[in-house]
C-alpha positions in Angstrom: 159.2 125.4 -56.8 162.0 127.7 -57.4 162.1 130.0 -54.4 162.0 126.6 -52.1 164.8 125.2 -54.2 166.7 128.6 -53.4 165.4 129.0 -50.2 166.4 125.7 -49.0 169.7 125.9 -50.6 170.1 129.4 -48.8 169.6 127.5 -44.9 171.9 125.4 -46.0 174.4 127.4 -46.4 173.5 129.4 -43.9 173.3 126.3 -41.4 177.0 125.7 -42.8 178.7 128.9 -41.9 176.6 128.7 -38.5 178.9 125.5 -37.6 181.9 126.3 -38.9 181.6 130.0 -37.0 180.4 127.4 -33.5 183.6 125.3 -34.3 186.0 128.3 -35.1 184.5 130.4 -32.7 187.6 129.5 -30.4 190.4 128.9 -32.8 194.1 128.8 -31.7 195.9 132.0 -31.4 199.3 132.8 -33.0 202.1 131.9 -30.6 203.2 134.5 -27.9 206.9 135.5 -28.1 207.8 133.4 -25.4 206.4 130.2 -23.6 207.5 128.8 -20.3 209.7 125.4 -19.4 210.9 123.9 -17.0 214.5 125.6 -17.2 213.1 128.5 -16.0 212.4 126.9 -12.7 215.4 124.8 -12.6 218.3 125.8 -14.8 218.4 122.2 -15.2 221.5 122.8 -17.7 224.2 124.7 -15.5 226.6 122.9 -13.8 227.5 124.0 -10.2 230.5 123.9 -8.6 229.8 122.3 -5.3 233.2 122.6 -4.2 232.9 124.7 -1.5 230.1 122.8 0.2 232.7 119.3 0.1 234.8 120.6 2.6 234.9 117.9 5.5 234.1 119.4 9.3 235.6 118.7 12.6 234.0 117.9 15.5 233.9 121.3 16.7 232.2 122.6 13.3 228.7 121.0 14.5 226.5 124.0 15.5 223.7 122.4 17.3 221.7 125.2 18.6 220.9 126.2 15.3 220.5 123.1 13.2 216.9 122.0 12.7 215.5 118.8 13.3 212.8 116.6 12.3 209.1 117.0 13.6 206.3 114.1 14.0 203.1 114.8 12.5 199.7 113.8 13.9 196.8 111.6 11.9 194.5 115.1 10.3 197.8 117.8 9.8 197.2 119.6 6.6 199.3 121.8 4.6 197.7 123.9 1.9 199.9 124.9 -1.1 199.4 127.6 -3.7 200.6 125.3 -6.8 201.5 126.0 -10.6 202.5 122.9 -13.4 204.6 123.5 -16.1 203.3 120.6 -18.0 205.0 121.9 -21.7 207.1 118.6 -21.6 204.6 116.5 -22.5 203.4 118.1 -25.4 207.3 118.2 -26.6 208.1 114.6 -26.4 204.5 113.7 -27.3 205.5 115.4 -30.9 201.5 116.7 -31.2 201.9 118.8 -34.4 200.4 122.6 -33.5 199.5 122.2 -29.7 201.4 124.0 -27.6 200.5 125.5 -23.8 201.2 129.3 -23.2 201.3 129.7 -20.1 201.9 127.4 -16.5 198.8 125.6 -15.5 197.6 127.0 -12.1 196.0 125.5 -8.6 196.1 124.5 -5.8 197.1 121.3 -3.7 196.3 120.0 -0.4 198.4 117.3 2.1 197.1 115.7 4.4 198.7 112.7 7.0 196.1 110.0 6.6 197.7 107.1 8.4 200.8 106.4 10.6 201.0 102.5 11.3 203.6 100.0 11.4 205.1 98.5 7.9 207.6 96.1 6.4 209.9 97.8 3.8 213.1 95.8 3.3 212.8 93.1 5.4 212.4 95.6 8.5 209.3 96.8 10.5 208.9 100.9 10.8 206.7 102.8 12.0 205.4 104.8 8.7 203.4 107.9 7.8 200.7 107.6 5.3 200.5 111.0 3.5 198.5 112.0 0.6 199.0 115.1 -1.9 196.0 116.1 -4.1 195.6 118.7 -6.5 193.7 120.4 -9.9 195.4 122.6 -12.0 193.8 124.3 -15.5 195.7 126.9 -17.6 195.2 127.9 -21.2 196.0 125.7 -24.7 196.2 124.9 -28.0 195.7 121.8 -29.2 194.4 119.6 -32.5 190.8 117.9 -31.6 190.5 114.7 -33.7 187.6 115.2 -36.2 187.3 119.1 -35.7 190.3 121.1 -35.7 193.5 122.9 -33.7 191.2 124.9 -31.1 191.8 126.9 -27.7 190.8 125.7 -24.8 192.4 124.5 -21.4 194.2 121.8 -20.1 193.5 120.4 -17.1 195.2 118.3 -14.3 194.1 116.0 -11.4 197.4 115.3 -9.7 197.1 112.9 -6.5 200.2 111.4 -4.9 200.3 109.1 -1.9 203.9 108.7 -0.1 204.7 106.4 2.3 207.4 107.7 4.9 209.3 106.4 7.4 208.7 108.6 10.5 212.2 108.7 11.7 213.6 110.0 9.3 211.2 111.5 7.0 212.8 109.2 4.0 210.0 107.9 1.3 209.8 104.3 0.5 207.2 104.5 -1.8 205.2 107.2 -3.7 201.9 105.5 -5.9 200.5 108.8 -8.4 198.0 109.0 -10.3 197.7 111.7 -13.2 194.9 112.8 -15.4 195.9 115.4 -18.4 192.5 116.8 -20.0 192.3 119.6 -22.9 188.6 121.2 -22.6 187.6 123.1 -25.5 184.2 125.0 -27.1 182.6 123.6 -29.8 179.3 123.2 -32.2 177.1 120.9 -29.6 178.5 122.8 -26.3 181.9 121.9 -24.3 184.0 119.1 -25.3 186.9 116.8 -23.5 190.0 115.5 -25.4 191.8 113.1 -22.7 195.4 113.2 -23.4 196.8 110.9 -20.1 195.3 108.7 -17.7 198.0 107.4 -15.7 198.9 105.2 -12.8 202.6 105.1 -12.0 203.9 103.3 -8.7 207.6 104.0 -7.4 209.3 101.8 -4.9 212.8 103.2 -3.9 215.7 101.1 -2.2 217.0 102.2 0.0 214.2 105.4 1.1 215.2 109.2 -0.3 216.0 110.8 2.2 215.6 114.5 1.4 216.3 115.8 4.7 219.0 114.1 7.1 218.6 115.4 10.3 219.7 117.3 11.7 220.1 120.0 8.7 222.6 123.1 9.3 223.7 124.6 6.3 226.9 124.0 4.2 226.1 120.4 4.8 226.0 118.0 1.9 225.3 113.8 1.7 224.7 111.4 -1.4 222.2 109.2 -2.3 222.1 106.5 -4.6 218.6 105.0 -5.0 217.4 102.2 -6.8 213.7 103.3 -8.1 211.5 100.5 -9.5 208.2 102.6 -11.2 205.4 100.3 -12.0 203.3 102.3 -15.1 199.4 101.4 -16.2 196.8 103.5 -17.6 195.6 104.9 -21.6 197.1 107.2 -23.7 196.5 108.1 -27.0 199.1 111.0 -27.0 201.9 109.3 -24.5 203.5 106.9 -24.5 204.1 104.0 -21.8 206.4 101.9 -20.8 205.5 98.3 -21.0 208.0 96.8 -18.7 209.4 98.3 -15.5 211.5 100.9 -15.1 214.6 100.2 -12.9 217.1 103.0 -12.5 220.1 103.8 -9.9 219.0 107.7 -9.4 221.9 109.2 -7.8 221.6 112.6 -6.1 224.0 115.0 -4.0 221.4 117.0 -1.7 223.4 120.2 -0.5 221.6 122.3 2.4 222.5 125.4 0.3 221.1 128.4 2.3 219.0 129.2 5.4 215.9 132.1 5.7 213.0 132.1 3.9 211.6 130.4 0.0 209.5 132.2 -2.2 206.5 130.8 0.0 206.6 133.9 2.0 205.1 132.2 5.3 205.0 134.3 8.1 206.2 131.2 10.0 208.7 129.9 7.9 211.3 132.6 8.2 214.0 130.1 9.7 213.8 127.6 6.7 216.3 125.5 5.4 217.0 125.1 1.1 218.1 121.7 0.5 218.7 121.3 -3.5 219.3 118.1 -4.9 221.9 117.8 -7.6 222.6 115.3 -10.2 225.7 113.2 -11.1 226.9 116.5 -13.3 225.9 118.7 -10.3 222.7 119.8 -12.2 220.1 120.8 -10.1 217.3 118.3 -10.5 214.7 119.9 -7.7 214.7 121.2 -4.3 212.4 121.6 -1.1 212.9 124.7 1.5 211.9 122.6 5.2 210.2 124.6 7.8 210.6 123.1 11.0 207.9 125.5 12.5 205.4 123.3 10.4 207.2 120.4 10.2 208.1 119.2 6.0 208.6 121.3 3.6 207.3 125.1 2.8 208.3 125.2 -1.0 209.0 122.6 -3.3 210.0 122.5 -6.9 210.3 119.3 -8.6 209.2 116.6 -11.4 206.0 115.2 -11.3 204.8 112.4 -14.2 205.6 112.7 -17.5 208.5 115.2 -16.8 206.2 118.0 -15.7 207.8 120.7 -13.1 205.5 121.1 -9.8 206.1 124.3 -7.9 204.0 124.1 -4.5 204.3 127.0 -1.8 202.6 127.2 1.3 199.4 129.1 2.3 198.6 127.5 5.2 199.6 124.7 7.7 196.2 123.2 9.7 197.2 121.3 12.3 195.0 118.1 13.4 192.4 118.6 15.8 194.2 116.1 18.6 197.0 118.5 18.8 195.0 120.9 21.1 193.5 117.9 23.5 196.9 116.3 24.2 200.2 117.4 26.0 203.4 118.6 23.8 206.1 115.8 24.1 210.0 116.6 23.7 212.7 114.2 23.4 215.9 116.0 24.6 219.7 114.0 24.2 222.6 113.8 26.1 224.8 114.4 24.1 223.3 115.0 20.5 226.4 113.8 19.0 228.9 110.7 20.2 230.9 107.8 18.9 229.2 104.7 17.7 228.1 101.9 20.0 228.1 104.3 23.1 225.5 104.9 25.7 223.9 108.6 25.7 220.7 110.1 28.3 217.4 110.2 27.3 215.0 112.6 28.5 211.0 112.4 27.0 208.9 115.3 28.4 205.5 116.0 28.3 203.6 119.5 28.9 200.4 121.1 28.4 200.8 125.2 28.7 203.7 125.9 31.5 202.5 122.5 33.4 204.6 118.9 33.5 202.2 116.3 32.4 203.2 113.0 34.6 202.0 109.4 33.6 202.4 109.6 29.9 203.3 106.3 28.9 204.7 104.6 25.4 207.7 103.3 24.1 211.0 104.9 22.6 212.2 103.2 19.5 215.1 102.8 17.5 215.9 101.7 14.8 214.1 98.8 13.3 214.5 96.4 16.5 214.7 98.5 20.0 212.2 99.4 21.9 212.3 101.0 25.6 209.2 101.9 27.5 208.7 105.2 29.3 206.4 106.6 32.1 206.9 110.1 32.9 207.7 111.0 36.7 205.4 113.7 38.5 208.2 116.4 37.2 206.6 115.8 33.7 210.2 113.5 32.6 211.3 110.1 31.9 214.9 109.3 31.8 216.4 106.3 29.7 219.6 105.6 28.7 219.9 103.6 25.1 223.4 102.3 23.2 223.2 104.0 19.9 224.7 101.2 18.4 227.1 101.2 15.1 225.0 101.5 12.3 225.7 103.0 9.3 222.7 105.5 7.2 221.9 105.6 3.7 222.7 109.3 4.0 226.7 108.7 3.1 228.4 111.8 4.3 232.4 113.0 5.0 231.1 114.4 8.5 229.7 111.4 10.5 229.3 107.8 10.6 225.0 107.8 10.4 222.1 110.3 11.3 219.7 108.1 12.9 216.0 109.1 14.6 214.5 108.6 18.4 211.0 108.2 18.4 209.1 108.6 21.3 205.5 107.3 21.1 202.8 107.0 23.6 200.6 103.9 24.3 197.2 103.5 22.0 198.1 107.2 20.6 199.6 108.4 17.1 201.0 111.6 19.5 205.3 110.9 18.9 208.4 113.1 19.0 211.4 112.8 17.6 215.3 113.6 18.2 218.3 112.8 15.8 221.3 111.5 17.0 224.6 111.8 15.2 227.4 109.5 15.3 230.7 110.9 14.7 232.8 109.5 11.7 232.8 109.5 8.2 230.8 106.7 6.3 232.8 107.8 2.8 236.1 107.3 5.3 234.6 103.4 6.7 233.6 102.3 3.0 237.5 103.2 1.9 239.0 101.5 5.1 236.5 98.6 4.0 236.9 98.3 0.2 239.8 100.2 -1.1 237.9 102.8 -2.4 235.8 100.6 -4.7 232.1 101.9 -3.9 229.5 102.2 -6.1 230.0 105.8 -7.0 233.9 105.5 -7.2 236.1 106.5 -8.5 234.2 110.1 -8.0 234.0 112.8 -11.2 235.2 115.6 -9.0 238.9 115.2 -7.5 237.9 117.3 -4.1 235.7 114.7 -3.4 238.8 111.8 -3.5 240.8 114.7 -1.6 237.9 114.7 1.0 237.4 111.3 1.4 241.0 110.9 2.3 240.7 113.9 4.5 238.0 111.8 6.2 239.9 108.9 6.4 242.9 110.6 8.5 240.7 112.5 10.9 238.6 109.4 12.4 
């Protein structure tokens, strides 16, 4: 009776230091010397002196051989991005006693244009792209499982965004994400999952961000006061959520900083342009290098939810399928540039290799209400003339009046091009003639920005 009392009491103890050896056999390591955050991406704490970049142009100043301009995607263009998260944000303000993430969490991300059709934003129809951004990302963690202990493991990410964007402009209306933050671990019964986030958040902006207004030369800076609304459902037993919606006035001053080529390295995207977005301290908040040769941007750096920094650079740009079958339209102005409520030439072309391309039929539109239908001639051209009418942008600028988009379109088709035309002016210089100064940003932290509104004021 004996030897099974101590025979049994030795498999038990045996059994014991088997589990706790399964449970421990992955335990958290001591912390590395250093861990990454988000300022390394985007010394989010230095203030820049924009000063140089708020110096008002003449007329003269516009080089347009060299500006870029926007591009129209087709229904099936894909970019490819090699992508890494710094996700060590939401483990700070989550306040999770011992987990902590050593390194960036690593991936990769695809966008793809999945719908271009008419939509209301506003009170205005538009024609609007449809474009989704999917990604999973997994990178090594520590962090406490309820019921066992701290372990290592990984955290994973399944990041999906959908944006809805106006296709003369390239400006976002709305962006719906959803967000899924995992830790994966080893333990006693095999692998186990510790959800952290589930999340759902819906932005709607008003007016649209307009990261890029076209055309973009360098030096050139314009500001942007959005109202986002985000909409927030999902569980969380680490995060909080808001219960309520958040409203905010986001203000940003975008400044094309430099032209060349990101840290995506693209063969194609030597000729890129770095626009940086700034806050109301002139803290850089994000920015997006655009590649006109693949038509959006080529390296991005930016939030994503829960204050995580997203750094996406290309690997490859597919483009859709229809591209080959169909002829290359151009939209070519006359001039690019002219006072408001003028008259300029319009010419639409259509090509396929070194031939002209006649009876290609659409419409032109402009803004939210004009529309002008085209045929091209047996020379592969259709001329128009349009009144570019007085409208202000969003984009509010010392250097012109409004930045506004031509679309060409053909009939029963997503196939489009664009143009940009610029009216000369200043909006900063009409909004001071118009209110005394008393806009929504006024009266401006920075005095060269009073100096160069006045500035504006005197030259138009």
């Amino acid at each position: 009776m004996r030897w099974r009392i101590m025979l049994f009491a030795s498999a038990t103890v045996f059994a014991l230091l088997t589990a706790t050896i399964l449970v421990i056999r992955n335990p958290a390591p001591p912390p590395p010397p250093e861990t990454v955050n988000s300022s390394d991406w985007l010394n989010s704490n230095t203030t820049e002196n924009l000063s140089a970049f708020l110096v008002p142009k003449d007329r003269t100043d516009f080089d347009w051989e060299n500006m870029s301009d926007g591009a129209t995607w087709r229904i099936g263009d894909q970019w490819l991005y090699n992508a890494s998260l710094d996700a060590s944000s939401v483990i700070d303000d989550a306040k999770i006693s011992d987990a902590r993430i050593d390194d960036l969490l690593r991936g990769s991300a695809l966008m793809d244009v999945t719908n271009i059709s008419w939509m209301e934003w506003e009170g205005e129809q538009s024609l609007t792209y449809v474009v989704e951004l999917s990604g999973s990302f997994s990178g090594p963690a520590i962090f406490p499982v309820p019921l066992i202990e701290t372990l290592g493991g990984d955290l994973l990410v399944e990041y999906h965004a959908t944006e809805y964007i106006r296709v003369s402009d390239h400006a976002t209306h709305r962006l719906v994400e959803t967000f899924t933050l995992d830790f994966e671990y080893d333990y006693e019964f095999g692998i186990g999952l510790e959800p952290i986030a589930d999340l759902y958040i819906v932005t709607n902006n008003s007016p649209a961000i307009e990261w890029w207004d076209f055309p973009l030369a360098t030096n050139e800076t314009w500001l942007s006061e959005v109202k986002e609304t985000k909409t927030y459902t999902g569980t969380s037993d680490y995060v909080e959520l808001p219960e309520e919606d958040e409203v905010e006035d986001v203000y940003r001053r975008f400044v094309a900083t430099e032209q060349g080529q990101g840290k995506d390295t693209h063969p194609d995207c030597v000729d890129a342009t770095n626009v940086t977005a700034f806050d109301k301290e002139n803290k850089i908040s994000s920015w997006r290098w655009y590649c006109p040769d693949i038509g959006t941007w080529s390296w991005r750096v930016g939030e994503v939810p829960l204050g995580v920094t997203g750094d996406f650079r290309l690997l490859e740009y597919i483009p859709a399928e229809t591209r080959a079958l169909s002829p290359i339209l151009t939209i070519e102005l006359s001039p690019p540039a002219t006072n408001k409520s003028t008259i300029i030439e319009i010419w639409i072309n259509a090509s396929q290799g070194n031939a002209s391309v006649a009876e290609i039929s659409g419409e032109l539109i402009y803004g939210c209400c004009t529309s002008i239908a085209f045929s091209t001639a047996i020379n592969g051209s259709a001329w128009l003339e349009l009144n570019v009418s007085n409208r202000i942008d969003d984009t509010s600028t010392f250097d012109d009046l409004a930045s506004h988009g031509i679309i060409a379109i053909v009939s029963n088709s997503d196939q489009m091009a664009m143009a940009s035309i610029t009216l000369y002016g200043s909006v900063l210089g009409e909004q001071v003639r118009n209110t005394g100064g008393q806009w929504q940003w006024s009266p401006l932290d920075v005095s060269v920005h009073n100096a160069a509104i006045i500035s504006s004021v005197i030259r138009w």
